[in-house]
C-alpha positions as CSV (number, residue, x, y, z in Angstrom):
1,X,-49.2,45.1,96.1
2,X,-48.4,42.6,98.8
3,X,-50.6,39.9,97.2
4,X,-49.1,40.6,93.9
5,X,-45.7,40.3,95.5
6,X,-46.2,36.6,97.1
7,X,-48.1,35.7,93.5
8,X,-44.7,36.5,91.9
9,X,-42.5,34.9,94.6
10,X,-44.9,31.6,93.8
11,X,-43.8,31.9,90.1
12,X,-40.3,32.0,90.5
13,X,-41.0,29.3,92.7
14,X,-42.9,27.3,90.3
15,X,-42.1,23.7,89.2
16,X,-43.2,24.6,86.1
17,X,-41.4,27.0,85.7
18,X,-38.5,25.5,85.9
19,X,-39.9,22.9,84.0
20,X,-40.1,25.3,80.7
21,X,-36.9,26.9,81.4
22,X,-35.6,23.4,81.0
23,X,-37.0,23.3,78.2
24,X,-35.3,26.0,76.4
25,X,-32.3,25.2,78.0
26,X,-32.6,21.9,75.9
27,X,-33.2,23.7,72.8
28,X,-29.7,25.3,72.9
29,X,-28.1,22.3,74.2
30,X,-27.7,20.1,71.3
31,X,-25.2,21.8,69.1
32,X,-23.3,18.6,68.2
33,X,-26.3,17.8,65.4
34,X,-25.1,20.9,64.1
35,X,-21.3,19.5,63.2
36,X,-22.4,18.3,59.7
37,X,-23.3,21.7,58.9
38,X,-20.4,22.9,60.9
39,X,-17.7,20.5,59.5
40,X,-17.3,21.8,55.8
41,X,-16.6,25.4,56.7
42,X,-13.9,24.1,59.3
43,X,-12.4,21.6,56.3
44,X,-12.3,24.1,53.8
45,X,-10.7,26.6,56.0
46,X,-7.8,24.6,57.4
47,X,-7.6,22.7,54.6
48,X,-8.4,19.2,56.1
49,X,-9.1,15.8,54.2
50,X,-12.2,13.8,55.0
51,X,-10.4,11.4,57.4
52,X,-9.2,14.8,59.3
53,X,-12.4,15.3,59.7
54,X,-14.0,12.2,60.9
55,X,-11.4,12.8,64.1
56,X,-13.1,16.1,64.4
57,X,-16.3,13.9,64.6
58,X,-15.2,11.5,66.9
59,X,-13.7,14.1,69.5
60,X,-17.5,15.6,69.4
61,X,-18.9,12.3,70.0
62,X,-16.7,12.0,73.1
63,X,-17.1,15.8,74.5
64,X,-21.5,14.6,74.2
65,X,-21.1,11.9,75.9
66,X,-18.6,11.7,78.3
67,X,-20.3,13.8,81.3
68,X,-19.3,12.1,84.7
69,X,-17.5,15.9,85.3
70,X,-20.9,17.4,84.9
71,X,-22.9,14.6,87.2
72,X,-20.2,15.0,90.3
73,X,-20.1,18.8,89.9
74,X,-24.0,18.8,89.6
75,X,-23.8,16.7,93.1
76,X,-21.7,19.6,95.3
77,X,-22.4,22.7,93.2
78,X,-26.0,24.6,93.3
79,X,-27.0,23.5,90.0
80,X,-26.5,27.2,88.9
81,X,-22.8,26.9,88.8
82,X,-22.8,23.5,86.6
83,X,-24.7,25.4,84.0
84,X,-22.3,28.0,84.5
85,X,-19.5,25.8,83.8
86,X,-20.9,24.2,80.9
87,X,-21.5,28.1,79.6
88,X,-18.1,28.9,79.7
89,X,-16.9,25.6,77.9
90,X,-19.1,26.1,75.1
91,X,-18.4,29.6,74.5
92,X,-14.1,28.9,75.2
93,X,-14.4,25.8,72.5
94,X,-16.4,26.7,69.7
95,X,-15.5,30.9,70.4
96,X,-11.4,29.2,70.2
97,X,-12.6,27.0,67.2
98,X,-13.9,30.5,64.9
99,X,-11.2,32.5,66.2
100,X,-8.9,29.8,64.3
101,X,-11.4,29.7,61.3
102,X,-11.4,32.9,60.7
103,X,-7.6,33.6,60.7
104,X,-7.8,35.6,64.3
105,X,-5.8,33.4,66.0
106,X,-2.8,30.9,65.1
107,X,-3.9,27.5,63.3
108,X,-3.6,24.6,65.8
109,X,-2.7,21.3,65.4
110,X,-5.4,18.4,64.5
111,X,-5.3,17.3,68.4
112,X,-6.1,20.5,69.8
113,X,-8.9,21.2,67.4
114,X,-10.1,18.1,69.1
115,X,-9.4,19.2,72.3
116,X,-11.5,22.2,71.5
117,X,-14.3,20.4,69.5
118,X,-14.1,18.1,72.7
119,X,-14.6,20.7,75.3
120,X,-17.2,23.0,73.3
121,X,-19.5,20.2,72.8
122,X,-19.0,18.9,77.1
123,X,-20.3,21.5,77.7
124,X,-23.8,20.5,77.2
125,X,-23.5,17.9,79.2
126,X,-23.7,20.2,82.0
127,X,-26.8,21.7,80.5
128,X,-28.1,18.1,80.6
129,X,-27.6,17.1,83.8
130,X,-28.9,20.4,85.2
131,X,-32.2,20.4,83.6
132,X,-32.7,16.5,84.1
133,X,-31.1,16.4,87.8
134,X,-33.7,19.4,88.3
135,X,-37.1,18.4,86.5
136,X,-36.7,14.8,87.7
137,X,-37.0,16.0,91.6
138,X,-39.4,18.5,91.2
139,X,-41.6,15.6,89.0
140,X,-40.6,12.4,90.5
141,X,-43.9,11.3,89.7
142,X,-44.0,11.8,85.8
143,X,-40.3,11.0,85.3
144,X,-41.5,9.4,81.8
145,X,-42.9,12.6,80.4
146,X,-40.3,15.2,81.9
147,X,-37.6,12.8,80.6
148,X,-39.1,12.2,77.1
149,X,-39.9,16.4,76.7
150,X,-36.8,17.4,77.6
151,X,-34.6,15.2,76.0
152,X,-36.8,15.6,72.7
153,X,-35.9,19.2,72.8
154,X,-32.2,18.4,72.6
155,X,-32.8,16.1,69.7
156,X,-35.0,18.7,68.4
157,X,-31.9,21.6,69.4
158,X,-30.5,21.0,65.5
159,X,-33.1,22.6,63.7
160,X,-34.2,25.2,65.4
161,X,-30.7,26.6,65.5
162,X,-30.5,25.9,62.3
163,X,-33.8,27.9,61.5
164,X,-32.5,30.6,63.7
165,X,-29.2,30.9,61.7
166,X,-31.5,31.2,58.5
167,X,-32.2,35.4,59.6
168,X,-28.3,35.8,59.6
169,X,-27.9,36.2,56.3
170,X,-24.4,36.2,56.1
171,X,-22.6,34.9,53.2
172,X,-19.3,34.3,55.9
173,X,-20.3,30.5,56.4
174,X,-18.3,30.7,60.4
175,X,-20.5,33.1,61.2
176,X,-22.6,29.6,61.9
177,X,-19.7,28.4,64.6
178,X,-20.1,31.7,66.1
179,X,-23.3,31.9,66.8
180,X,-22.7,28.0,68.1
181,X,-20.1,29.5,70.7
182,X,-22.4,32.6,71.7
183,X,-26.0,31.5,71.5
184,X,-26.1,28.6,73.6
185,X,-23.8,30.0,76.3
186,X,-26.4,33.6,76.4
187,X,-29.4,31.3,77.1
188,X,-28.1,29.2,79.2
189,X,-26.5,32.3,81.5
190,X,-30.1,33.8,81.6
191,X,-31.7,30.7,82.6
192,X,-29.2,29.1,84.8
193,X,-31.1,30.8,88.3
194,X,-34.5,29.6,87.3
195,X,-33.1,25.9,86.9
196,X,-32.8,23.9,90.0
197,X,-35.5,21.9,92.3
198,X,-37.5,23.6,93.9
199,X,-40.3,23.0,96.9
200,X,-44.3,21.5,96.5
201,X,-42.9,18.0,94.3
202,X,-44.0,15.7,97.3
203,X,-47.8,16.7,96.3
204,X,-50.1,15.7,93.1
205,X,-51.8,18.8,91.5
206,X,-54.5,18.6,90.1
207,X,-53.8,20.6,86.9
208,X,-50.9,18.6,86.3
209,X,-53.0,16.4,83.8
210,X,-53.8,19.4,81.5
211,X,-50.4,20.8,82.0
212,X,-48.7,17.9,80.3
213,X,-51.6,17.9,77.5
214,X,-50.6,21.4,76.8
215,X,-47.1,20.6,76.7
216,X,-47.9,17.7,74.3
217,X,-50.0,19.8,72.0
218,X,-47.0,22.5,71.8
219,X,-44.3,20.0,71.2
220,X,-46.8,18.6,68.3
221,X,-47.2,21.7,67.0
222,X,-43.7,22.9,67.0
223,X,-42.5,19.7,64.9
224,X,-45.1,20.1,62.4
225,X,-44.1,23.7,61.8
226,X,-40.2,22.6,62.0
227,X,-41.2,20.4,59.5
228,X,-43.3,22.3,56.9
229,X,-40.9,25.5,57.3
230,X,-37.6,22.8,56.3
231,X,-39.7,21.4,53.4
232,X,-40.5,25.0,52.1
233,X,-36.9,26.5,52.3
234,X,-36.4,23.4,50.3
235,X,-38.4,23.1,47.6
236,X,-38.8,27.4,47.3
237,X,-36.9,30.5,47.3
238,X,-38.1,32.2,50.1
239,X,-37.5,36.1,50.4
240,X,-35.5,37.2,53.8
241,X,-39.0,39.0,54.9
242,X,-40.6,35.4,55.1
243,X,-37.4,33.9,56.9
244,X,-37.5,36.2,59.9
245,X,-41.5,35.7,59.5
246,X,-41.1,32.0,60.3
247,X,-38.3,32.7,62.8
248,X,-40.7,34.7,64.6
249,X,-43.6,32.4,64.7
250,X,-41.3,29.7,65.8
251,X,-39.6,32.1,68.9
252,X,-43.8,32.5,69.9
253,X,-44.3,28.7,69.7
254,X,-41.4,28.3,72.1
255,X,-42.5,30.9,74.4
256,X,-46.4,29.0,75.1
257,X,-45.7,26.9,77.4
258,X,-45.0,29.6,79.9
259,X,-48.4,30.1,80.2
260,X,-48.8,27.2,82.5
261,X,-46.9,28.7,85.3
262,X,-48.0,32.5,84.9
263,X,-51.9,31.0,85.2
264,X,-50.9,28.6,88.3
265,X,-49.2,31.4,90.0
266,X,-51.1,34.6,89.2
267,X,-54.9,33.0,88.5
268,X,-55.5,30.1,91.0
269,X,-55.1,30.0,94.8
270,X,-51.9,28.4,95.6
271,X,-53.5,27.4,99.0
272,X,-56.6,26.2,97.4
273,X,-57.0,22.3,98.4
274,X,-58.3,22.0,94.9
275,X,-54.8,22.6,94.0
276,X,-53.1,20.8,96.2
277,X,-53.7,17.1,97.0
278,X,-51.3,16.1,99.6
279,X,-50.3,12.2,98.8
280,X,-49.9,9.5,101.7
281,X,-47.6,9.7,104.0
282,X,-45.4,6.9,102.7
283,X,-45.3,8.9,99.0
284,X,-44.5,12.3,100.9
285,X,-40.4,11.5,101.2
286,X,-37.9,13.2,99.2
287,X,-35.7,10.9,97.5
288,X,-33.8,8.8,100.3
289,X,-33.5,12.7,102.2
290,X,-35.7,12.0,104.7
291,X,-34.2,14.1,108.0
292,X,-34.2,11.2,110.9
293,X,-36.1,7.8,109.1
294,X,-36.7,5.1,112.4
295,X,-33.9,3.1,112.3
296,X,-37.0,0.7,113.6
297,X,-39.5,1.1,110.8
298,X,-36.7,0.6,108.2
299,X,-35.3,-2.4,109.2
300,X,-39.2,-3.8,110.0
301,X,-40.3,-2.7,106.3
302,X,-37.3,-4.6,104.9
303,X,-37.7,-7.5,106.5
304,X,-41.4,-7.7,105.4
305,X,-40.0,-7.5,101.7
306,X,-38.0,-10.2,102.6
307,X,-40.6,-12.5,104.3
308,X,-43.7,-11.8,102.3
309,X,-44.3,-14.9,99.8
310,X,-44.0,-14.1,96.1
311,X,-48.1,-14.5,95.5
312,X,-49.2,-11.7,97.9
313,X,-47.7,-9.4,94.5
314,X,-50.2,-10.9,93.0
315,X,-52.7,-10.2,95.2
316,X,-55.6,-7.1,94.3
317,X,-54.0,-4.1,95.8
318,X,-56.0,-3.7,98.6
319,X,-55.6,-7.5,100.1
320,X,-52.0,-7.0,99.3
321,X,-51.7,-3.7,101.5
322,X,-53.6,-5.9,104.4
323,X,-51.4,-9.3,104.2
324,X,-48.3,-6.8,104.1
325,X,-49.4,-5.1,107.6
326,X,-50.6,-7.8,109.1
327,X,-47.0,-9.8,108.5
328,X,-45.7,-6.1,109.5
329,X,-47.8,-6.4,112.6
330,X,-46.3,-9.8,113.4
331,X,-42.7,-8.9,112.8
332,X,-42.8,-5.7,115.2
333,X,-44.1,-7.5,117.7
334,X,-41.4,-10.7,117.4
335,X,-38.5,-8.3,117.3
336,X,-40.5,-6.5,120.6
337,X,-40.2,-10.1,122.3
338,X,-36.5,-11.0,121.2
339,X,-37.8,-13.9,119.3
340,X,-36.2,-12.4,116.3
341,X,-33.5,-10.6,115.0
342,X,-34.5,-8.2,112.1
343,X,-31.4,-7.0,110.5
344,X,-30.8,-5.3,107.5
345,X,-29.5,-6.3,104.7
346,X,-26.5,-4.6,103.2
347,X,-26.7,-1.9,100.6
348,X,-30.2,-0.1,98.7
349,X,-32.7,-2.6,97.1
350,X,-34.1,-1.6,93.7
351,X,-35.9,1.5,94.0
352,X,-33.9,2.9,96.6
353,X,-31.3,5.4,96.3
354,X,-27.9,3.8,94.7
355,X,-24.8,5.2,94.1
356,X,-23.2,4.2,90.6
357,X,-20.4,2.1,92.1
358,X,-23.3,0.1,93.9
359,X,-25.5,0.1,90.7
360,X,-22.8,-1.3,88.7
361,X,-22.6,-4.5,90.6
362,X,-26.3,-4.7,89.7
363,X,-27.1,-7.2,86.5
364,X,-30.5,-5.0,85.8
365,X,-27.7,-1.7,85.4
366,X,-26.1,-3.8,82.5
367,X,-28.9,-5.1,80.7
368,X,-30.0,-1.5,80.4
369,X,-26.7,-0.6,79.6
370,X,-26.8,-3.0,76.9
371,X,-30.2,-3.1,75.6
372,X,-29.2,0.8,75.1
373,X,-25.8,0.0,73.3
374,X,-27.5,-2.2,70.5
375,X,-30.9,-0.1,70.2
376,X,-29.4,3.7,70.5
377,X,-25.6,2.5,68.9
378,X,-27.6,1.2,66.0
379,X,-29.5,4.1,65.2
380,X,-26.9,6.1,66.0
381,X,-25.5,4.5,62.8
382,X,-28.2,5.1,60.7
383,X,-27.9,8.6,61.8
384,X,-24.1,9.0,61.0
385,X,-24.4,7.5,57.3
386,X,-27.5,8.6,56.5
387,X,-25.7,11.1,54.1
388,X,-24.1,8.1,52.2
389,X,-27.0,5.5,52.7
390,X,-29.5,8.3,50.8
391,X,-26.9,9.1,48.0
392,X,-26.1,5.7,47.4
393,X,-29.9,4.8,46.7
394,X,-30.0,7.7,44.3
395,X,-31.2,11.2,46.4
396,X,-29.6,14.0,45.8
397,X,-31.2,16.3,48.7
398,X,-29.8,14.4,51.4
399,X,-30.3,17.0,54.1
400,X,-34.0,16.7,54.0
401,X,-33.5,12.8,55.0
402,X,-31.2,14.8,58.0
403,X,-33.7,16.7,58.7
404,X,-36.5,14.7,59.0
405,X,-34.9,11.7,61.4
406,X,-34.4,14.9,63.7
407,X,-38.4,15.7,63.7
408,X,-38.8,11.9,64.3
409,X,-36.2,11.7,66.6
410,X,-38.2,14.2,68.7
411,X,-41.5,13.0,68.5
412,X,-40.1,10.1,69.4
413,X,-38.3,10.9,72.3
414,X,-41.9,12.6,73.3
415,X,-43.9,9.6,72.7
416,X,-41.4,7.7,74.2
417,X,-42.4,9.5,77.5
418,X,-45.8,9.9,77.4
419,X,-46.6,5.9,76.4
420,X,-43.9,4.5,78.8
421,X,-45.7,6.8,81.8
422,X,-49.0,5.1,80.7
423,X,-47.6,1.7,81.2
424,X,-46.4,2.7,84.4
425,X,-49.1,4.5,85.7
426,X,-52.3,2.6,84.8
427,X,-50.8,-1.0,84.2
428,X,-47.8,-0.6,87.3
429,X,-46.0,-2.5,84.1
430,X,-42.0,-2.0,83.8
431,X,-40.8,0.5,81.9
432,X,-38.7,-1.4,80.0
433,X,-41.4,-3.2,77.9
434,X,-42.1,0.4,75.6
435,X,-37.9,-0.1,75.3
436,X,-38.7,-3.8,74.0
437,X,-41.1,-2.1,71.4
438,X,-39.3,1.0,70.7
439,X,-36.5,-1.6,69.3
440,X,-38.6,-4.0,67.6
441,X,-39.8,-0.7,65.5
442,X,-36.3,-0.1,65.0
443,X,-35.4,-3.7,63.8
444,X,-38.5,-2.9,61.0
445,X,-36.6,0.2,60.1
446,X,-33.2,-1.2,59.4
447,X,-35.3,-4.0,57.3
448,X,-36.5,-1.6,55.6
449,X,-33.2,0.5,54.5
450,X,-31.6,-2.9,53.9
451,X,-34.4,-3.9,50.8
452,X,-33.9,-0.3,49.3
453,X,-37.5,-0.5,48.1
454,X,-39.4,2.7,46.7
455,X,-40.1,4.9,49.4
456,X,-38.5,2.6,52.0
457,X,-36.0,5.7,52.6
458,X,-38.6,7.1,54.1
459,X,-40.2,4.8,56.1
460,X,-36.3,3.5,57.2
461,X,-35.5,7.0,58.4
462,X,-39.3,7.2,59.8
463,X,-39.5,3.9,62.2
464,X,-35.6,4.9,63.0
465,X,-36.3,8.4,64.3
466,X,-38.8,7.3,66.2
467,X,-37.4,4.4,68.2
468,X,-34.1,5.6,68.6
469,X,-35.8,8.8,70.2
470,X,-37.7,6.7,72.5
471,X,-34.7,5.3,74.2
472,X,-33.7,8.2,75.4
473,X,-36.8,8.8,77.2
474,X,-38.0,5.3,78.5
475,X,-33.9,4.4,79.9
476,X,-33.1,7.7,82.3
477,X,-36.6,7.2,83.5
478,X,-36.1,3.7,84.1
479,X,-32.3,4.4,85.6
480,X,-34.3,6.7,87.9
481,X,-36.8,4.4,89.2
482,X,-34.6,1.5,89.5
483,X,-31.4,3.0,90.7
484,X,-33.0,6.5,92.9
485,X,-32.8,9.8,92.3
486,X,-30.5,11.2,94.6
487,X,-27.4,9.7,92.1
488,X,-29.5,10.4,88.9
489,X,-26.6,12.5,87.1
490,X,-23.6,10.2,87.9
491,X,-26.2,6.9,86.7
492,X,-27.4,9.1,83.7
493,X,-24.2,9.9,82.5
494,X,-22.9,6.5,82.8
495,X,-25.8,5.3,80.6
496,X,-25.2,7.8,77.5
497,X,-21.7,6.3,77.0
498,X,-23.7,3.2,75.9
499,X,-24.5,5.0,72.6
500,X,-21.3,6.2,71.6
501,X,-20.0,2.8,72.5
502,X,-22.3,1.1,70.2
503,X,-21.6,3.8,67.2
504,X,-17.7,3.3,67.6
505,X,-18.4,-0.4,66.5
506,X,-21.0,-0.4,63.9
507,X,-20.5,2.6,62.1
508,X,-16.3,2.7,62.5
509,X,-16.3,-1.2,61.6
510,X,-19.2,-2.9,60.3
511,X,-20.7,0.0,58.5
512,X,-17.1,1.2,57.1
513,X,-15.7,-2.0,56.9
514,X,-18.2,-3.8,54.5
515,X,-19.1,0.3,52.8
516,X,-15.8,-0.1,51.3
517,X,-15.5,-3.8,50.4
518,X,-19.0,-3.0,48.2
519,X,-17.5,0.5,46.5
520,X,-14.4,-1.9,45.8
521,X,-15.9,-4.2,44.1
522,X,-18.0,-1.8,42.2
523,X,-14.6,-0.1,41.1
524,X,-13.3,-3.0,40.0
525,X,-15.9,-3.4,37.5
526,X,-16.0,-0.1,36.4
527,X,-12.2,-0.6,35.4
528,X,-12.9,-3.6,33.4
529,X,-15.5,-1.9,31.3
530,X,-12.9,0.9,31.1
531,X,-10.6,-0.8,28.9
532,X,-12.8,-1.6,25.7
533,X,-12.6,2.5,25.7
534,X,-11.2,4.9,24.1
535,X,-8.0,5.8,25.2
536,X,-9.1,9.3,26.7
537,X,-11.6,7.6,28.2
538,X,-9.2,4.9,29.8
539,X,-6.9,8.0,30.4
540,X,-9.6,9.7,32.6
541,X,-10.7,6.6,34.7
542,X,-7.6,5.8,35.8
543,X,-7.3,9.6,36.7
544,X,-10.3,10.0,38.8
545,X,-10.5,6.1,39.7
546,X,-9.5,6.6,43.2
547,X,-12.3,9.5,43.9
548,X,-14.5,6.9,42.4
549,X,-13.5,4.5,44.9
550,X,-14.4,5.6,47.1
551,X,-18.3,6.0,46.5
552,X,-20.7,2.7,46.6
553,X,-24.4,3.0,44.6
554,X,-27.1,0.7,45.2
555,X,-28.9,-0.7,48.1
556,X,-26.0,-3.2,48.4
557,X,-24.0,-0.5,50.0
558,X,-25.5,-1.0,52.9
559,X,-27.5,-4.3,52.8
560,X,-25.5,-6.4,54.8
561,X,-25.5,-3.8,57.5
562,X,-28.8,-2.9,57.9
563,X,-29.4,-6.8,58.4
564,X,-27.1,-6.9,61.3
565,X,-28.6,-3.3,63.0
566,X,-31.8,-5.6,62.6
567,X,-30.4,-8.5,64.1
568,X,-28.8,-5.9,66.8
569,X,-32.2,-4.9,67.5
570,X,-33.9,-8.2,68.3
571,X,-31.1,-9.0,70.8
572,X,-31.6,-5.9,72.6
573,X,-35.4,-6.4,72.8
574,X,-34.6,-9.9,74.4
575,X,-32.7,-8.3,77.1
576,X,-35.2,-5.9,77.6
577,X,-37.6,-8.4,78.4
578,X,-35.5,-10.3,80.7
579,X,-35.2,-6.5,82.7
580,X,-39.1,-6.5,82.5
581,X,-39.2,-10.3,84.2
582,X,-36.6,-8.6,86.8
583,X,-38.1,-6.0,87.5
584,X,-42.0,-6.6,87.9
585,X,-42.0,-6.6,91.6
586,X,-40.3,-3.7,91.8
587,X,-42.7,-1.5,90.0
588,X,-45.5,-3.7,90.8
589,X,-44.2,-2.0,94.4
590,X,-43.5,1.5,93.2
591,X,-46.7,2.2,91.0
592,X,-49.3,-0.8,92.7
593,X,-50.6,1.6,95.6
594,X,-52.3,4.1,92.6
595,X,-54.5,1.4,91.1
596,X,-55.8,0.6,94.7
């Protein structure tokens, strides 16, 4: 009984754990892909027009994005209470939003709807932050992987609560907001002990290799089975029997992973040394908590950074580590003598822990700041139109297209990690070079929507998915080793308002803008062939002209911009690369010492 008892306290204790309750914390936690499905019940309802809407829209955009609240509160609150928090704001501003839906409570206002569409949807910020803040410093040595997993399951968040929804079987269409309001906020209350770092990250296990595979395999697997489930609810009229079926399998696939902790806790010997390789003393620190550093060692290491010539980087590891302590040697014993005065120099260096008003001063912070506004803002455009950019090529089902950039999107986001962390870890490459790639994929894919060719629709919404996923594994990761980890929230939620930021001005201008000069044009030709008519016909032209207007057909709809979101795209991966040239020595630092 006692054994049994310290085997169980080791699993709550687990990083894994908490690793695949982050996970399902992500699953839930990206309800603002569900507004498009959410968005015709609430303008049908209230009666709103489509520009009503697209306010709606931009308040969710805001409430997703803005989540410096969520990074300070995650700083002096257990990370239990920031879930907590978020909890409460989903269920008060999507619970508010169907209470006004439904006719329970008093219609508000368009600005308080987006108050409450604004608050509902912060609230996942929180969930977020938590799971990142946590996962990142209990791996801080696979940041690329934990990153790219966890944000895949938000991307990924969309259709499963969409699938889940599908054993409703309700014909009440706000029975979807409801379950938007309740859902989430259950999870996240049931989970929100289990999140939070936790002991044993300052060692490498073993098993952590096939631990990652075996995540891997299950995220593989569970956008596969997303995938082939959408296509068949699609194309056949399933009986409700086969729906919860489905649901069912796809609960079990998101229950595997906890395997990993339940056989590290209750089948191996925690104490083993198998288990448990301690790493060097230099790698052993927390993240910039260390209780009492030397004031002496500090200031000795620093100046050796600054003194060392620029070729010992390039040096084979090993000569490196003996030219650094030898000029170590040297510069301990001058400072022992008086001959010279070490001092240190003021503020973090990259690697180090930064706050984000001393990151912001930092030209690497804004290159990846803006590297992410062209890459992540353009395919955030893609994925904001892709309703009109399918229906103007000719597609009718344009929620599979929908559908399918959110598989992508998450494998993406997955691959993102795992290819990045290779770079890293075998090459002690920057980061920022898979970014680089990830946008010159993208640049193919806007190519590609802006020629309309057969089938390029899907190969547009394919190499989109994909890259636009990968940012958001490859740039926290990045943020975390460049800027430390003991800001990470504050810094990661600085970097996310990059995307919005982006979207604001190609979809609300460029997109729009030259959208409606094309479906213009187009009208005004369709009028002119109206007049050799018949009357009636003339009659009903002019009656329905406006609606008609409004609509754009052809791959000229959105030629023009596609060519820009390209041309976006190959800027962004030219400031990438200047971050690589940056940053070389920094990683070359950080990740050099595993090769040796």
């Amino acid at each position: 009984m006692r054994r049994f008892k310290e085997r169980f306290g080791a699993f709550i204790n687990n990083r894994w754990l908490v690793f695949v309750a982050a996970m399902w914390v992500q699953s839930v936690s990206g309800i603002g892909y569900l507004f498009g499905s959410l968005s015709p019940v609430i303008k049908s309802s209230l009666n709103y027009n489509q520009k009503e809407i697209a306010r709606l829209g931009v308040a969710k955009d805001l409430g997703d994005s803005i989540g410096f609240l969520a990074a300070t509160l995650c700083e002096v609150l257990p990370i239990w209470a920031g879930l907590l928090i978020g909890a409460v704001q989903n269920f008060i501003g999507y619970g508010w939003v169907w209470l006004i839906v439904t006719r329970r409570a008093p219609i508000l206002p368009l600005w308080a709807m987006c108050i409450l569409i604004f608050v509902g949807t912060n609230g996942e910020t929180y969930f977020n932050t938590g799971a990142l803040v946590s996962c990142v410093q209990n791996f801080p040595k696979s940041r690329g992987p934990v990153v790219g997993i966890l944000k895949g399951f938000a991307g990924l968040a969309g259709a499963i609560l969409t699938q889940v929804y599908a054993i409703v079987n309700t014909p009440d269409h706000a029975a979807l907001i409801f379950m938007v309001a309740v859902g989430p906020s259950m999870v996240i209350i049931a989970l929100m002990f289990i999140v939070r770092p936790v002991g044993g990250h300052k060692q490498v296990h073993p098993s952590d290799g096939s631990s990652f595979t075996f995540i891997y395999s299950v995220c593989l697997l569970l956008a596969a089975y997303l995938m082939g489930v959408m296509l068949l609810e699609d194309l056949v009229d399933l009986s409700y029997t086969l729906i919860i079926l489905f649901t069912t399998i796809l609960f079990l696939i998101l229950l595997l992973p906890i395997a990993i902790p339940v056989m590290l806790s209750f089948n191996m010997d925690p104490k083993s040394p198998i288990e448990e390789t301690l790493l060097p003393a230099h790698e052993t620190h927390g993240p910039s908590k260390s209780a009492q550093p030397t004031d002496v060692n500090e200031v000795i290491l620093s100046e050796v950074e600054d003194e060392k010539p620029r070729e010992v980087d390039l040096l084979p590891a090993l000569e490196r580590q003996k030219r650094i302590a030898h000029l170590q040697a040297r510069l301990f014993q001058a400072a022992a003598e008086g001959a010279v005065r070490v001092k240190r120099k003021k503020g973090p260096r990259r690697g180090e822990d930064f706050t984000l008003t001393q990151a912001l001063i930092k030209a690497d912070l804004w290159l990846l700041f803006l590297s992410l506004l062209l890459g992540s803002g353009s395919g955030l455009t893609v994925i904001d139109n892709l309703g009109q950019m399918s229906q103007s090529l000719g597609y009718d089902n344009t929620h599979i297209f929908v559908s399918m950039i959110s598989i992508w999107n998450f494998l993406g986001r997955i691959g993102g990690g795992y290819f990045s962390e290779i770079i890293v870890r075998e090459y002690a490459y920057p980061r920022p070079v898979t970014l680089a790639v990830a946008q010159i994929v993208m640049a193919f894919g806007h190519f590609f929507f802006a020629m309309g060719w057969p089938g390029g629709m899907h190969i547009g919404t394919l190499l989109i998915g994909l890259g636009y996923g990968a940012h958001w594994a490859i740039v926290p990761a990045a943020a975390s080793e460049l800027f430390g980890l003991k800001n990470f929230g504050a810094l990661y939620n600085f970097l996310t308002m990059a995307s919005p930021a982006g979207s604001l001005v190609f979809s609300g201008l460029i997109a729009s803008t030259i959208y409606d000069h094309e479906a213009e044009k187009q009208a005004h030709l369709r009028r002119h062939r109206q007049i050799s008519e018949p009357m009636v016909g003339g009659m009903l032209g002019r009656a329905f002209g406006q609606e008609e207007s409004l609509k754009c057909e052809g791959s000229i709809c959105f030629f023009l911009t596609s060519l820009i979101m390209s041309g976006f795209c190959i800027i962004a991966v030219v400031l990438s690369m200047i971050l690589v040239h940056r940053t070389k020595i920094v990683y070359a630092h950080l990740y050099g010492k595993a090769q040796a």
